[in-house]
VEXDREN-2710 file (C-alpha; in Angstrom, 1 decimal):
% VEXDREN-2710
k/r/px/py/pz
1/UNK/88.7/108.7/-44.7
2/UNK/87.3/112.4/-44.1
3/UNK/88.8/113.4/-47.1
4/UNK/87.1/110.7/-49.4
5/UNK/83.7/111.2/-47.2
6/UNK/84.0/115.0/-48.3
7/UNK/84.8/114.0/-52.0
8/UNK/81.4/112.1/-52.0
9/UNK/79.7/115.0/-50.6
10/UNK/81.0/117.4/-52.8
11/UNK/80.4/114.9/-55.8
12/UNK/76.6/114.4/-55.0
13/UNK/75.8/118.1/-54.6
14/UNK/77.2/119.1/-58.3
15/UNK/75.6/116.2/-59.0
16/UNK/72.5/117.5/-58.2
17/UNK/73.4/121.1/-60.1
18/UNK/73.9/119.1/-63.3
19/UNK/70.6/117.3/-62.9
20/UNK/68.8/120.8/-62.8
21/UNK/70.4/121.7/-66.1
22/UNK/69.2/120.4/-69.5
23/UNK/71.8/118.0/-71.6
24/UNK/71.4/118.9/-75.1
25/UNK/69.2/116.8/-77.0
26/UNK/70.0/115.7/-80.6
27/UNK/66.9/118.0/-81.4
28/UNK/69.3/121.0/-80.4
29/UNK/71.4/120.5/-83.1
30/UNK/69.1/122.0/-85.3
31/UNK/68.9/125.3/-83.1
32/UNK/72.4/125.8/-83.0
33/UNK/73.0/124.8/-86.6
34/UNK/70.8/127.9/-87.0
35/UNK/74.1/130.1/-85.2
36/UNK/76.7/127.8/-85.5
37/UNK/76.7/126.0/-88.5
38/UNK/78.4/122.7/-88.6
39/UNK/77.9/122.2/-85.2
40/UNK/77.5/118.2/-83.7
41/UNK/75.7/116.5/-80.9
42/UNK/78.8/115.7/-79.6
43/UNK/80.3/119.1/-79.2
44/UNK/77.1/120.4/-77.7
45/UNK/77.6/117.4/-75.3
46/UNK/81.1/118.5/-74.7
47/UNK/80.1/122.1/-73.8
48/UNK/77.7/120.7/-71.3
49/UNK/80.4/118.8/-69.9
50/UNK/82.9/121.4/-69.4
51/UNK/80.2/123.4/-68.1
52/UNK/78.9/121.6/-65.5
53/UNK/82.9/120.4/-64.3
54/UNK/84.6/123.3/-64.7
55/UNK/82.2/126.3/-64.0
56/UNK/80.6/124.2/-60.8
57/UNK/84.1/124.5/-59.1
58/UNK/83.6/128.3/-58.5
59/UNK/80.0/128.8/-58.4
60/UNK/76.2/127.4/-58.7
61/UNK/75.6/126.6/-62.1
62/UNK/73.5/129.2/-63.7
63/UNK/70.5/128.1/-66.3
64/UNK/71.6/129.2/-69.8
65/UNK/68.4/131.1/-69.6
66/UNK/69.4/133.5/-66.4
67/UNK/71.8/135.5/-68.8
68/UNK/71.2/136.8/-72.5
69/UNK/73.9/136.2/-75.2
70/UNK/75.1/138.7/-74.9
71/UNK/76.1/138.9/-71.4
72/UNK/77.4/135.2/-71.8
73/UNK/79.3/136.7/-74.3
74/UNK/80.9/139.0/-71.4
75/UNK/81.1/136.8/-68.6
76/UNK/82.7/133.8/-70.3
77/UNK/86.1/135.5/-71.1
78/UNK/85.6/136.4/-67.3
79/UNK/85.6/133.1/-65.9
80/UNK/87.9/131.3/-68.5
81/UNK/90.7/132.5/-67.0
82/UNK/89.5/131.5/-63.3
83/UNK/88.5/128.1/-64.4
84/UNK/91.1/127.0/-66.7
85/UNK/89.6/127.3/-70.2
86/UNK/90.8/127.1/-73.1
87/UNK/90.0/129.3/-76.1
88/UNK/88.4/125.5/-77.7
89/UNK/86.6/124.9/-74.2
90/UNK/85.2/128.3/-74.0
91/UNK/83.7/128.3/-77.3
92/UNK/82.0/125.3/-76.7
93/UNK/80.8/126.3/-73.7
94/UNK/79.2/129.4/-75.3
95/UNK/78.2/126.9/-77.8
96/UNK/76.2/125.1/-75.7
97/UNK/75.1/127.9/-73.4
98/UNK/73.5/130.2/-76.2
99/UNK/71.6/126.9/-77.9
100/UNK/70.2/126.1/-74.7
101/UNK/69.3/130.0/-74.0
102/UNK/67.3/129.7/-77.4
103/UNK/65.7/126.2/-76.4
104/UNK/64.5/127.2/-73.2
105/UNK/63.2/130.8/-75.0
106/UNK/61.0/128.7/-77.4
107/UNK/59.5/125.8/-74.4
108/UNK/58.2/129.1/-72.8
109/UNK/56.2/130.1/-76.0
END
């Protein structure tokens, strides 16, 4: 019973990470395309996904805006390894992580 209690816990507070984040919108796509093209909704979706499970296991989930592409670049190898990723999951994640970066950079203009 403490162990499924703690599971709930744990659950709701990355939970509550993800909800800070911003889920691609289908608007997105059009940003990306711009970097990635041939990019879908559904793979920015995916990125988001693996994002919030697998990197919320280690640490607080940044905002794609705290780091430039650049250091995404460098710090995703870093923490594939940690958190499982494959070289398919990682890209997506940087996927996702750079057209959000360039989302946020234009609702602050």
């Amino acid at each position: 019973m403490k162990k499924f209690i703690t599971a709930i816990l744990i659950s709701a507070v990355l939970s509550g990470c993800a909800a800070m984040l911003h889920a691609p919108a289908e608007a997105d796509v059009a940003t990306a395309s711009q970097h990635f093209p041939g990019i879908t909704y559904e793979s920015l979706q995916k990125g988001y996904h693996l994002y919030v499970t697998k990197c919320s296991g280690c640490h607080r989930l940044y905002e794609p805006s705290e780091h430039t592409g650049e250091q995404w670049r460098k710090l995703l190898p870093e923490m594939a390894e940690r958190a499982k990723l494959n070289d398919e999951e990682q890209d997506l994640i940087y996927k996702y992580l750079m057209t959000m970066t360039e989302s946020s950079a234009g609702e602050k203009n």
